[in-house]
C-alpha positions, 0 to 999 in steps of 0.5 A, spaced: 488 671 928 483 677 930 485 685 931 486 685 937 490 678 938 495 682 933 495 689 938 496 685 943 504 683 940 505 690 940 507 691 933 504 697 930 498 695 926 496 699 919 489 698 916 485 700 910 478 700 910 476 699 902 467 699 900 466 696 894 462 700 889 454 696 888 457 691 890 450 686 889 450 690 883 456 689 879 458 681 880 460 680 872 456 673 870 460 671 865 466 672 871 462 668 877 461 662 871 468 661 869 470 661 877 465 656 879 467 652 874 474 653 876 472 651 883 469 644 880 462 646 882 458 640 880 455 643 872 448 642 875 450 646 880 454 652 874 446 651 871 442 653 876 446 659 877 447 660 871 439 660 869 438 663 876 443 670 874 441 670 866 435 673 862 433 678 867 430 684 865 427 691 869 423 697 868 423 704 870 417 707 874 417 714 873 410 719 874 406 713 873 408 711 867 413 705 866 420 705 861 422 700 856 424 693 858 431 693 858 435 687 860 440 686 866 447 684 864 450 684 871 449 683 879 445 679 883 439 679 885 438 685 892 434 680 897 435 673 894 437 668 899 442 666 894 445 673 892 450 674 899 452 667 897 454 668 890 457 674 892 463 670 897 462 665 892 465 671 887 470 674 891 473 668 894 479 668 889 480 675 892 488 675 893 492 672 900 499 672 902 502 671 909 504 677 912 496 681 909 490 680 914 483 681 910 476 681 913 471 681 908 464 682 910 459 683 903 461 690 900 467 692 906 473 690 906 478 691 911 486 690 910 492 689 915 498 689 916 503 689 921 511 691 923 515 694 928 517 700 924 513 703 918 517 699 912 515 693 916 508 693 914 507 699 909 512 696 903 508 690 905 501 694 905 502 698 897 505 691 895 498 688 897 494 694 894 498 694 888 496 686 887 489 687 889 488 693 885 490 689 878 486 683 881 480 688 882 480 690 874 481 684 872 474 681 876 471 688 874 470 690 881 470 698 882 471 701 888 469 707 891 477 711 892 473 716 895 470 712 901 478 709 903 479 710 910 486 708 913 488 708 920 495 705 925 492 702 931 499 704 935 500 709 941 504 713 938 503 719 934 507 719 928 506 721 922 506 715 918 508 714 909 501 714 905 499 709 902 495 710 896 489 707 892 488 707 885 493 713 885 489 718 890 493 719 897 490 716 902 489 720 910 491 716 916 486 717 921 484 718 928 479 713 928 473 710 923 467 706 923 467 699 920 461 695 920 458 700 926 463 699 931 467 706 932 475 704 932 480 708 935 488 708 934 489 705 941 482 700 941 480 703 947 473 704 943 472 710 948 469 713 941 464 708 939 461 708 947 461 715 947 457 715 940 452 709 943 451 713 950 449 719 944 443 715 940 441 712 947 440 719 949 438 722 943 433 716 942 431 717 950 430 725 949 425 723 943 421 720 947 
């Protein structure tokens, strides 16, 4: 089921915008493994990810001159053709209920939840953070609070309940970006053509 599909059964539509600090990064290795052995992953499969992800060392270049070797105990290589696949590979347990939609694309996530009134999809919505949050920690997967966007796609102009990441309140907002597109309360995506017709101009101005 899309956005778009949910704003048209005229329910109010609370979402969270969630960025996944490093995420290529900070995949746990010894986490990966155990999770493709859960999946039942062939074992040559496990050892070749394994070998892949594991005895891999980097060095530092500063003024000319390069620092120790030093060996990397997390993350994925950033450019390898495999890194996007064992990084789905690794969120793909994330939790799932049915009155929570997710949209997950590399280090963006997108939560939502929806209800004719605020306790319909608010109560549903912190007990889905509360549960991820838990889910996050387990995994060592950090997120950067700072970057939490939440908007409700509905139109009215009520003030609606927090809700709160890791204990930091989080603001509703008019409008936010997610995966390039602008996104207003209303889905009129006046705001994200406004900011296109901008870089044209600004782009046109330049030349």
């Amino acid at each position: 089921m899309t956005l778009m599909t949910w704003m048209n059964s005229n329910l109010a539509t609370a979402a969270i915008f969630l960025d996944i600090a490093k995420d290529f990064d900070k995949v746990w290795i010894e986490g990966l493994i155990h999770k493709l052995i859960t999946y039942k992953f062939p074992q040559y499969i496990i050892e070749i990810i394994q070998s892949y992800l594991t005895n891999r060392h980097f060095t530092v270049l500063v003024k000319n001159s390069d620092s120790t070797t030093r060996k990397l105990q997390s993350g994925v290589p950033q450019g390898g053709i495999l890194a996007p696949i064992i990084f789905v590979l690794y969120m793909n347990d994330i939790p799932q209920v049915r009155n929570i939609m997710i949209s997950l694309y590399a280090d963006d996530m997108a939560i939502f939840s929806q209800g004719k009134t605020s306790d319909k999809y608010i109560v549903p919505l912190r007990n889905y953070l509360k549960n991820l949050e838990a889910w996050l920690v387990r995994w060592k997967i950090k997120l950067n609070v700072d970057k939490t966007e939440a908007i409700l796609f509905n139109k009215k102009n009520d003030d609606w309940p927090k809700v709160k990441v890791y204990g930091t309140p989080i603001e509703w907002k008019k409008e936010v970006k997610y995966l390039g597109v602008v996104l207003d309360k209303q889905l009129n995506f006046r705001a994200h053509t406004s900011l296109i017709k901008e870089k044209y101009n600004k782009a046109f101005r330049a030349q």
